[in-house]
C-alpha positions in Angstrom: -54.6 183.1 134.6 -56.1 181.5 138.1 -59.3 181.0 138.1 -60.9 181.2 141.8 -63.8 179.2 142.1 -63.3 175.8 144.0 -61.4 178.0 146.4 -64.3 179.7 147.1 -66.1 176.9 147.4 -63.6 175.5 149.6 -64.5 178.6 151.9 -68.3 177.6 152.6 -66.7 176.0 155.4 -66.6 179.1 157.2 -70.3 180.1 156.7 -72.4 179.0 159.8 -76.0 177.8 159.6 -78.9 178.4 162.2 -77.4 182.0 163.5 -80.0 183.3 165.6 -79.8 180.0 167.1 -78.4 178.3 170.0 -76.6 175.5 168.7 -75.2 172.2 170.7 -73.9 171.4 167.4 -72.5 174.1 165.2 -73.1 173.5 161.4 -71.7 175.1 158.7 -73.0 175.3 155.0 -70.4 172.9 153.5 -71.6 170.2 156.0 -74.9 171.1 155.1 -74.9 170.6 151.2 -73.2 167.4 151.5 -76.1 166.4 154.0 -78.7 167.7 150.9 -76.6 165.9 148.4 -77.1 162.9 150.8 -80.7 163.6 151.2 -81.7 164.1 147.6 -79.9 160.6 146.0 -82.0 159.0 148.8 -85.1 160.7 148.1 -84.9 159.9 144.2 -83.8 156.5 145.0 -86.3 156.1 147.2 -89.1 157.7 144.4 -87.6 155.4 141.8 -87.3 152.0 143.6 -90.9 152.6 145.3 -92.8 155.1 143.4 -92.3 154.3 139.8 -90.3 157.5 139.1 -87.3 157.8 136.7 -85.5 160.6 138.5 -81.5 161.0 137.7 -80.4 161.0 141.1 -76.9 161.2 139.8 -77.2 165.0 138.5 -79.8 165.6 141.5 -77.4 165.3 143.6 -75.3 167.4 141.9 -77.6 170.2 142.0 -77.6 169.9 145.6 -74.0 170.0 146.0 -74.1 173.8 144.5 -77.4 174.8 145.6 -76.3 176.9 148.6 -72.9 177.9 146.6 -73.6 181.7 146.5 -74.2 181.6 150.3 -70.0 182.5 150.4 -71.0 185.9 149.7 -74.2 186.2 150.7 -74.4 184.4 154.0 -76.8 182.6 155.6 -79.8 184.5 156.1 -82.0 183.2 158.5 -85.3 181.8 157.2 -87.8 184.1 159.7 -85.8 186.9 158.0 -85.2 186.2 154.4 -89.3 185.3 154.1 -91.1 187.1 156.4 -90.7 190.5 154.4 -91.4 190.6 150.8 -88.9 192.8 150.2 -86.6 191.7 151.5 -86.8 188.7 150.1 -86.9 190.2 146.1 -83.4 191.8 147.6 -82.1 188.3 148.6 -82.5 187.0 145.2 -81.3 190.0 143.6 -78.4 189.0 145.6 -78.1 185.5 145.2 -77.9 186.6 141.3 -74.8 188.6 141.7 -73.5 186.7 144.2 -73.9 183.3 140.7 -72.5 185.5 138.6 -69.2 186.4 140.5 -68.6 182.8 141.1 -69.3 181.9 137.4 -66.8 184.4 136.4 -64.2 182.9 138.8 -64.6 179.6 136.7 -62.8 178.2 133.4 -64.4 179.6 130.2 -65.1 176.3 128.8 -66.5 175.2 131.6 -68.8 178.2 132.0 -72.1 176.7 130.6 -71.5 173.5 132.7 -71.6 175.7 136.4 -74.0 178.0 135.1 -77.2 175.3 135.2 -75.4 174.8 138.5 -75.1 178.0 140.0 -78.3 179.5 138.4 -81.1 176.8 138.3 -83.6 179.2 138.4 -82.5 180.1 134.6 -83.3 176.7 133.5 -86.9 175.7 132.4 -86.4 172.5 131.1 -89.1 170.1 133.1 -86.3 167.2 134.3 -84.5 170.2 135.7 -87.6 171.3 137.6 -88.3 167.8 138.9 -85.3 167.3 140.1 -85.0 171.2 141.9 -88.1 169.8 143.9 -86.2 166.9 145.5 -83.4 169.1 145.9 -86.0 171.9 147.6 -87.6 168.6 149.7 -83.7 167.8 150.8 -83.2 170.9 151.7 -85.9 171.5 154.0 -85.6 167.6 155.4 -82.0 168.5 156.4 -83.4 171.4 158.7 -85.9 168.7 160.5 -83.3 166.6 160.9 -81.2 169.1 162.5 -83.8 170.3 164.6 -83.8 166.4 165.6 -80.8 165.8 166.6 -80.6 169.6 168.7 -83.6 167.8 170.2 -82.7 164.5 171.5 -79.3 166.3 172.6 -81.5 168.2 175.0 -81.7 171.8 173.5 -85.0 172.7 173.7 -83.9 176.0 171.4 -85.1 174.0 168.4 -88.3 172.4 169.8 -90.5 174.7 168.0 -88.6 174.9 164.8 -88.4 170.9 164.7 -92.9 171.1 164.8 -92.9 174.0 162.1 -90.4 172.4 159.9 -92.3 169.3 159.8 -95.6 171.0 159.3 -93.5 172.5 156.3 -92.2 168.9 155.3 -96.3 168.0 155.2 -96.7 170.9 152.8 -94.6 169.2 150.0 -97.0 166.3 149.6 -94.5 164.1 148.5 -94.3 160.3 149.4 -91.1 160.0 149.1 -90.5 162.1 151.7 -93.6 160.6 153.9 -91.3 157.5 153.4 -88.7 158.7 154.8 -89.8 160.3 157.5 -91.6 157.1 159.0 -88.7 154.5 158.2 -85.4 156.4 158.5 -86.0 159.6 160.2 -86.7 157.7 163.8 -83.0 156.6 163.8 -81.5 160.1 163.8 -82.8 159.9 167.2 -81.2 157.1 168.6 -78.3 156.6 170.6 -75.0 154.6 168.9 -76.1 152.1 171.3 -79.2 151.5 170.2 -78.2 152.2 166.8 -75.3 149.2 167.1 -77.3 146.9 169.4 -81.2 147.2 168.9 -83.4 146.0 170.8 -85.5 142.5 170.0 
């Protein structure tokens, strides 16, 4: 029997991100959980090395790798849409539901309970699990800034507002960690190579 799940996970390739907007930079949702996976081993790093945590950025980062995995059936659903109508919204997760189940079907029996605290998080209530889904959550919503960054300083005003509401949203977390990154790494993503090879004295 085949079993079709890293196929399908080969295929978030295909999903694009940011579809009501314009885009100099087209993004699609494999870039964008690698950029999360990124994201979140620096965040707990950062929380461990500087804010006495003891966060397992190993399987962090492994949560963020499937976080947006059911997004190959569901799409990408803008954010003004997916949140702005209650409803909506309760149908989106109904959704995303299916859409975790399908995929865990398409894996390995044996390997069924190890994608399910993947592919389902919301199902698991153990309190590491939740720490860890809030750095995942903070990644998440840090890739988005950084996005609307780099749209930004490549001259597309389309995401000017979105790069001021994201970070208002970024405030929201009240996490230093992400304060941290924000005032001594984000800054860079807005640099040329030039000045990122050669700075300035």
């Amino acid at each position: 029997m085949n079993y079709h799940f890293s196929a399908y996970m080969y295929r978030l390739q295909y999903i694009q991100r940011w579809s009501l907007m314009r885009s100099n930079m087209p993004e699609n949702v494999a870039e964008h959980s690698y950029h999360v996976a990124l994201l979140t081993h620096m965040l707990c790093t950062i929380g461990n090395h500087y804010f006495q945590r003891e966060l397992n950025a190993d399987r962090a980062v492994t949560l963020a790798l499937f976080h947006d995995a059911t997004e190959v059936f569901t799409g990408d659903i803008a954010t003004p849409v997916k949140h702005d109508n209650p409803l909506i919204l309760a149908s989106f997760r109904e959704m995303e539901k299916f859409a975790a189940d399908r995929l865990l079907s398409m894996t390995p029996p044996r390997l069924q309970n190890i994608y399910e605290g993947l592919l389902k998080p919301d199902d698991q209530v153990e309190i590491q699990k939740q720490e860890l889904h809030k750095y995942v959550k903070a990644a998440d919503r840090l890739d988005a800034y950084l996005k609307c960054t780099l749209e930004v300083a490549s001259g597309n005003r389309e995401f000017t507002v979105a790069k001021k509401q994201t970070y208002e949203k970024l405030q929201l977390l009240d996490l230093p960690e992400l304060d941290y990154f924000l005032q001594h790494i984000a800054p860079s993503f807005e640099m040329s190579l030039d000045e990122l090879s050669y700075p300035q004295s």
